[in-house]
C-alpha positions as CSV (number, residue, x, y, z in Angstrom):
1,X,52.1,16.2,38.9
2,X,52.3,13.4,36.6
3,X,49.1,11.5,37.8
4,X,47.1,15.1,37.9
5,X,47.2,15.1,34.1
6,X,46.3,11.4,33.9
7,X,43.4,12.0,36.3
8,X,42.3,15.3,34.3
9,X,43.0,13.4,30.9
10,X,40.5,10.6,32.4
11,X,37.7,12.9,33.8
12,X,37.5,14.5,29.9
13,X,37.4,10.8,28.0
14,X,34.6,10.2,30.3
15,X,32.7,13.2,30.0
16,X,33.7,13.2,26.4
17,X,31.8,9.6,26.6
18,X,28.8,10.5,28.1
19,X,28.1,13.6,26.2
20,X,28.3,11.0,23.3
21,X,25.6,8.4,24.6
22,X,23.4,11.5,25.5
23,X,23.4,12.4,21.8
24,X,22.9,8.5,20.7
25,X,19.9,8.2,22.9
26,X,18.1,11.2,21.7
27,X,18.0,10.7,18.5
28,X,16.2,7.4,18.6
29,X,12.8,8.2,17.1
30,X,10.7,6.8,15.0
31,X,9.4,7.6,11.1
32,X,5.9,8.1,10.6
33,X,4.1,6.3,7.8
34,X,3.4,7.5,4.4
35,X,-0.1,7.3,5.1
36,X,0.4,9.4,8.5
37,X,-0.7,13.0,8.1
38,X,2.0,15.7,7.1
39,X,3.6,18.4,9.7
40,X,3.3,16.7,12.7
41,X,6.8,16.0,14.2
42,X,6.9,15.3,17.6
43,X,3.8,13.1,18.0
44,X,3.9,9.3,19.0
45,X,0.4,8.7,18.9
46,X,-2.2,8.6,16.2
47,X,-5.9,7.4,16.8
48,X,-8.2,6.6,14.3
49,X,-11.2,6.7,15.3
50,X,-13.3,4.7,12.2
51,X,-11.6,1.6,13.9
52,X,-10.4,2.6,17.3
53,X,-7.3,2.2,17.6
54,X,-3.9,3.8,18.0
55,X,-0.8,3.2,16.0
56,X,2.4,4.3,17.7
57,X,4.7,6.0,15.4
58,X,7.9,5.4,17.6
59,X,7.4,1.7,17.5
60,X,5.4,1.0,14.0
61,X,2.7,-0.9,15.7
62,X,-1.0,-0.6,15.8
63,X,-2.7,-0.8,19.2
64,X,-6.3,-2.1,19.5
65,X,-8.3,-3.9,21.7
66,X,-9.3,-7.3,21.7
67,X,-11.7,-8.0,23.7
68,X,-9.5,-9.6,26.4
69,X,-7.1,-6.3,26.1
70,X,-4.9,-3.9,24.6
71,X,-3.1,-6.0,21.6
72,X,0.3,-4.0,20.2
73,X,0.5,-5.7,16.9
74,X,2.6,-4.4,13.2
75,X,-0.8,-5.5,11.6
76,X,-4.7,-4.9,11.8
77,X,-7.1,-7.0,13.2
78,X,-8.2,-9.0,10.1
79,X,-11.8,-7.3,10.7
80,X,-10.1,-4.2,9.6
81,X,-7.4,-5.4,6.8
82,X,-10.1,-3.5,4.3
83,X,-9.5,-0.2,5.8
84,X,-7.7,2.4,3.9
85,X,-5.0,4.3,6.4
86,X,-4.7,6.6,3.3
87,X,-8.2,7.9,3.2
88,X,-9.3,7.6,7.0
89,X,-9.0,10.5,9.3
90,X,-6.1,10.4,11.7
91,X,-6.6,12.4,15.4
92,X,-2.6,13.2,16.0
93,X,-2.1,12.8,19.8
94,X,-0.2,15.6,20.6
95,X,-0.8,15.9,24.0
96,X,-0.2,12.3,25.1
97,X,3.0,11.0,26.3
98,X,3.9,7.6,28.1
99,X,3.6,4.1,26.3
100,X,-0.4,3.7,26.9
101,X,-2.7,6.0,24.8
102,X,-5.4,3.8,25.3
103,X,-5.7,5.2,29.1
104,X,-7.9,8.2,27.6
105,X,-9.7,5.5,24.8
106,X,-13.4,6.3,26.5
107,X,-12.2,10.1,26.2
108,X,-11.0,9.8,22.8
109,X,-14.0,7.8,21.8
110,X,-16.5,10.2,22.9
111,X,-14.6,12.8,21.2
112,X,-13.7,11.4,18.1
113,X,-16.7,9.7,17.4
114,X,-16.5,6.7,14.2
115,X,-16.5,8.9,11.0
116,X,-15.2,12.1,12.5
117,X,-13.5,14.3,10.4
118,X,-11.4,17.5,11.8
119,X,-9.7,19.6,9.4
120,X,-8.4,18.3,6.2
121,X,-5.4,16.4,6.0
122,X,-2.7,15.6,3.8
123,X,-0.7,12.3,3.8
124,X,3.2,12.3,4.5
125,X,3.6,10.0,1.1
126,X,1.3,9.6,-1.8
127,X,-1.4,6.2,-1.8
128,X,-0.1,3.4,-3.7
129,X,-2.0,3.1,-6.5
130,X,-3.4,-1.6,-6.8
131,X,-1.5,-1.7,-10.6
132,X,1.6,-0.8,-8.5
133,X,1.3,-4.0,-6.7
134,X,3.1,-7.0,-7.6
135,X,1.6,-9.5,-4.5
136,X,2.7,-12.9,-3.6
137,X,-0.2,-15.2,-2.6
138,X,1.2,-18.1,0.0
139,X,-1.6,-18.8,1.4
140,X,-5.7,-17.5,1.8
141,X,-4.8,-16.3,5.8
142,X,-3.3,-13.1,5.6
143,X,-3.9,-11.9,9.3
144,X,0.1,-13.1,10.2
145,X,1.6,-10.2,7.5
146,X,2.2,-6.9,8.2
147,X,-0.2,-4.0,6.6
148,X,1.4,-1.4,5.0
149,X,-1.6,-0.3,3.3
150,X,-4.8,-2.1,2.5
151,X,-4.4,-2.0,-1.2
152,X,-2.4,-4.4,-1.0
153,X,-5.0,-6.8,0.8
154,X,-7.4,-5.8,-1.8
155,X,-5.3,-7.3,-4.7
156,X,-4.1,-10.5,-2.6
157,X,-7.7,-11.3,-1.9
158,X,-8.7,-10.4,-5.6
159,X,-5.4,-12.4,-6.9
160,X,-6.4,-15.2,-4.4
161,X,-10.3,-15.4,-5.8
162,X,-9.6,-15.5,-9.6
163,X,-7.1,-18.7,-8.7
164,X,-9.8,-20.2,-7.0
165,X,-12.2,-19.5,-9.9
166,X,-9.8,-20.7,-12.3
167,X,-9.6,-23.7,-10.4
168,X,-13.2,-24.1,-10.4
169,X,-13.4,-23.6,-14.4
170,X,-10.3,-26.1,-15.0
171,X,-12.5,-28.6,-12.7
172,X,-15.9,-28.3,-14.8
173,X,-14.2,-28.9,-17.8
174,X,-12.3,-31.8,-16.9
175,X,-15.7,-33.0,-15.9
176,X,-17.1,-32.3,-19.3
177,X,-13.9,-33.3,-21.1
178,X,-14.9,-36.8,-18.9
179,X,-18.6,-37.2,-20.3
């Protein structure tokens, strides 16, 4: 009688266990970006179609090809580090699941043709406005950093350029100073 209850007590802890994990694993989902487009919840998958690509919402990474293949990258192609995610029409995948979207890319980009634009959208957040932005130039080669909005890229490039002009000036008139 004794090891019934032990044996009943154990079957329950485990149960207990697994009704635990099951909880634990569902849960796991990604946040979509600010600059993702509002009341879509259970998508994985936008494209955007002015660049062709997909960015997977589960995951935070953008998927584009290449060239030589399908790249899954946190960042842009540097072609692309220009392009506002704020302003740029997002197709929300809805009725894709599976961990390649770009199966249906020749689908998706006779569909959604470069510069389509479906029914108006509104962003999850609100675009960063450039004065907001307190960059920290490193180095000129930004295609290693993450893009969280291309704003951002605007005022590193623009930081980057008036250094390099200041430079320039600082040059000339040590060369006058010199004469």
């Amino acid at each position: 009688m004794k090891t019934l209850k032990y044996l009943v007590i154990g079957i329950l802890i485990i149960i207990a266990c697994d009704a635990n994990a099951q909880i634990a694993v569902t849960i796991n989902i990604g946040n979509p970006p600010s600059w993702g487009p509002a009341g879509y919840t259970g998508a994985r998958y936008y494209y955007l179609p002015d660049i062709e690509c997909y960015y997977d919402i589960q995951l935070s990474e953008f998927i584009y090809n290449n060239g030589f293949g399908w790249i899954h990258k946190s960042y842009l192609p540097e072609i692309y580090r220009d392009y506002d995610l704020y302003s740029g029409y997002k197709v929300v995948m809805t009725d894709y699941h599976g961990n390649k979207p770009y199966v249906n890319f020749k689908k998706n980009k006779a569909k959604y043709a470069k510069g389509y634009t479906g029914l108006a959208q509104r962003n999850i957040g609100k675009k960063p406005m450039e004065k907001n932005f307190s960059p920290q130039i490193t180095n000129k080669d930004h295609s290693n950093q993450k893009i969280h909005n291309n704003n951002s890229w605007k005022t590193r490039s623009k930081l980057a350029n008036n250094l390099d002009k200041g430079k320039d000036q600082n040059n000339k008139k040590e060369i006058s100073d010199r004469n």
